[in-house]
C-alpha positions as CSV (number, residue, x, y, z in Angstrom):
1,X,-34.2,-27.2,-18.4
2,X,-33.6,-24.4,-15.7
3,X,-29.5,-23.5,-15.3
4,X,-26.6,-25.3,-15.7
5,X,-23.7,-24.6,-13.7
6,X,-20.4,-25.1,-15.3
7,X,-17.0,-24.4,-16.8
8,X,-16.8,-23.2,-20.2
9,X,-14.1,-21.4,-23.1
10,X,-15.6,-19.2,-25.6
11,X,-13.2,-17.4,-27.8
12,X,-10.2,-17.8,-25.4
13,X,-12.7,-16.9,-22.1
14,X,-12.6,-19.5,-19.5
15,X,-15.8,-18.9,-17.4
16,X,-17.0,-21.0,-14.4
17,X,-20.7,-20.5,-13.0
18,X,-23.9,-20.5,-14.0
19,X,-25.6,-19.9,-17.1
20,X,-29.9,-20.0,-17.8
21,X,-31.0,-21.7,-20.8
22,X,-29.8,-18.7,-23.1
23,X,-26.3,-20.0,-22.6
24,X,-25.9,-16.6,-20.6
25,X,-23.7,-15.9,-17.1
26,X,-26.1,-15.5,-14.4
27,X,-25.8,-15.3,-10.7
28,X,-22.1,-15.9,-8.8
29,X,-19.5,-16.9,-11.1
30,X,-15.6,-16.1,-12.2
31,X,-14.6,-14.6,-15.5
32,X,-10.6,-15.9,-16.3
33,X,-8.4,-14.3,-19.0
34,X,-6.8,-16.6,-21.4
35,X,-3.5,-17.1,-19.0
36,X,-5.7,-18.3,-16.3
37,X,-5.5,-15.6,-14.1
38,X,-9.1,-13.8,-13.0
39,X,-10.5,-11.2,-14.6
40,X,-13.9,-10.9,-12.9
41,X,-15.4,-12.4,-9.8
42,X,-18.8,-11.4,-8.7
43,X,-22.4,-11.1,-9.8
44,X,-23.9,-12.0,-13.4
45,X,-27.2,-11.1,-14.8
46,X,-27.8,-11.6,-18.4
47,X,-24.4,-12.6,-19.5
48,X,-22.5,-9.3,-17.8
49,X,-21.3,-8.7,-14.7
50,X,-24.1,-7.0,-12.7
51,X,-24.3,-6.7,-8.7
52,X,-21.3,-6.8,-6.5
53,X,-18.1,-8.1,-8.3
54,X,-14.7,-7.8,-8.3
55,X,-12.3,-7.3,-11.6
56,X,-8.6,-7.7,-12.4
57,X,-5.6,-6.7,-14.3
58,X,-4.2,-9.3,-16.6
59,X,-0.9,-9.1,-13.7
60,X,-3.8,-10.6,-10.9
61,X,-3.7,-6.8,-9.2
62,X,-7.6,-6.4,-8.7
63,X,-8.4,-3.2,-10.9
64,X,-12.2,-2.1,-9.6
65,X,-14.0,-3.3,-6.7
66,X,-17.4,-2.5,-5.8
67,X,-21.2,-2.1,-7.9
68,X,-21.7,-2.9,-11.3
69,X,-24.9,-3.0,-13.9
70,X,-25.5,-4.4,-17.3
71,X,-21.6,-4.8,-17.6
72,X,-20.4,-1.3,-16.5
73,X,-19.0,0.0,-13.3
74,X,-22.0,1.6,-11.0
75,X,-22.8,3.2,-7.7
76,X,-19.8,2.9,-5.6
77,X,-16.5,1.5,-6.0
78,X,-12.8,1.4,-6.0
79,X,-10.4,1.8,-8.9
80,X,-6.8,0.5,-8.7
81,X,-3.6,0.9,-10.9
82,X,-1.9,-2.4,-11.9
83,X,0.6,-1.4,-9.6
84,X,-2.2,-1.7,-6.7
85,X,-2.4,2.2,-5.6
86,X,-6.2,3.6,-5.7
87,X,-7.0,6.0,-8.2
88,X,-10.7,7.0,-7.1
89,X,-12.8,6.5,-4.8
90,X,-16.3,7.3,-5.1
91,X,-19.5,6.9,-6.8
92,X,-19.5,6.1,-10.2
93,X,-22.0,6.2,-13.3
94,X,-21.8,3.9,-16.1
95,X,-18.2,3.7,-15.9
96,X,-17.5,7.4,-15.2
97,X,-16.6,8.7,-11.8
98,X,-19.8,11.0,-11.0
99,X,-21.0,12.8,-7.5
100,X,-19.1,12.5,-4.1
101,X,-15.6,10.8,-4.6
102,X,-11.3,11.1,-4.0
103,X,-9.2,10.1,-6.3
104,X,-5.9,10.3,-5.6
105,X,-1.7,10.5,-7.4
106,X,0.6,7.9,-8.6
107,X,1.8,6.9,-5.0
108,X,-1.9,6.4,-3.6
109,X,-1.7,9.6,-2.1
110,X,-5.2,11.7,-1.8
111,X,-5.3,14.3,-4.6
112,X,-8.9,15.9,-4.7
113,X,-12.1,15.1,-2.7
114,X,-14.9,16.7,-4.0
115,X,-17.4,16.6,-6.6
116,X,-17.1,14.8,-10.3
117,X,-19.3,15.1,-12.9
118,X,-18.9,12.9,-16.0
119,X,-16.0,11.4,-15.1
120,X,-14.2,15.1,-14.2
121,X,-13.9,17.5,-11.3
122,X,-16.8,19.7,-11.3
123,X,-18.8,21.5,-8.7
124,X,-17.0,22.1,-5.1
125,X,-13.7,20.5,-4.2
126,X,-11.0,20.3,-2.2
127,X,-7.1,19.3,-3.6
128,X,-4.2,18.3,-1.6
129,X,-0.4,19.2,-2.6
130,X,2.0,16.1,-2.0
131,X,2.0,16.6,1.6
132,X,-1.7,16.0,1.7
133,X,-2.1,19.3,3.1
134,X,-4.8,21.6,1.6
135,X,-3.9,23.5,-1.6
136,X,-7.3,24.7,-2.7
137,X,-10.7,24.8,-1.3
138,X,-13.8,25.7,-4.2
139,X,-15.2,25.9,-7.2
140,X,-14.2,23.3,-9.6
141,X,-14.6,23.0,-13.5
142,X,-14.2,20.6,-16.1
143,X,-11.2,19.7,-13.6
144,X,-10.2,23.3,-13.5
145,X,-10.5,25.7,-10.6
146,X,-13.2,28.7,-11.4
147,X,-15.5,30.9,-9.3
148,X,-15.0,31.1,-5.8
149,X,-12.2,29.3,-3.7
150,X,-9.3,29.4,-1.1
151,X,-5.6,28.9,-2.1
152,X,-3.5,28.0,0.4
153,X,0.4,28.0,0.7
154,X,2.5,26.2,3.4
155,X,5.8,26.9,4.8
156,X,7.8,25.8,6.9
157,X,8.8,27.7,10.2
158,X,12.0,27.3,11.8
């Protein structure tokens, strides 16, 4: 039979793209929440988002942009509030923010760039007061600061 392309609803999922003869998404195709509005866009391999793909809050404000595998955020990406300010930006390992990345406050301003390790600050970091302006430089924990490191405290001069 080889694939089919097409629109389908399964269980309130609207889907339009490809599926193989397993009735499973494959290749480019766009995932739609039950009010119409996108949920995924991207790369499918075996009925999951896999490859490059985009995905979106229910409100339409893209939520995660970047690599994905067997369903679950990968590699690199972006993550976005629904209000549309980045929350990390990184690498990322089966949905947890792991290695190299920034993630950053409420108001999409940089908080920490450093090292993450299961989806927490660990290893060697640097975090930024509301200013942006260096607050600590060093050893990081479980998301706390340990070991070795720099504090730093501005004022101003007038």
């Amino acid at each position: 039979l080889g694939q089919i392309f097409g629109m389908a609803k399964k269980d309130q999922e609207i889907f339009k793209g490809t599926y193989d003869e397993q009735g499973r998404k494959q290749g480019y195709g766009k995932l739609y929440y039950k009010n119409k509005v996108k949920q995924y866009k991207g790369q499918f391999k075996d009925g999951l988002a896999d490859g490059v793909g985009k995905s979106f809050y229910e409100n339409g404000v893209m939520q995660y942009e970047g690599n994905w595998c067997k369903g679950k955020k990968n590699e690199y990406g972006i993550c976005y509030r629904k209000n549309g300010t980045r929350i990390y930006k990184g690498f990322i390992v089966n949905d947890k923010q792991q290695g190299q990345g920034t993630s950053y406050c409420d108001v999409g301003v940089k908080r920490y760039k450093g090292e993450f390790s299961n989806g927490v600050q660990s290893g060697y970091g640097i975090e930024y007061d509301q200013d942006s302006k260096v607050a600590y430089e060093g050893c990081v924990e479980n998301g706390d600061r340990c070991g070795e490191g720099n504090l730093f405290f501005w004022q101003k001069l007038n």
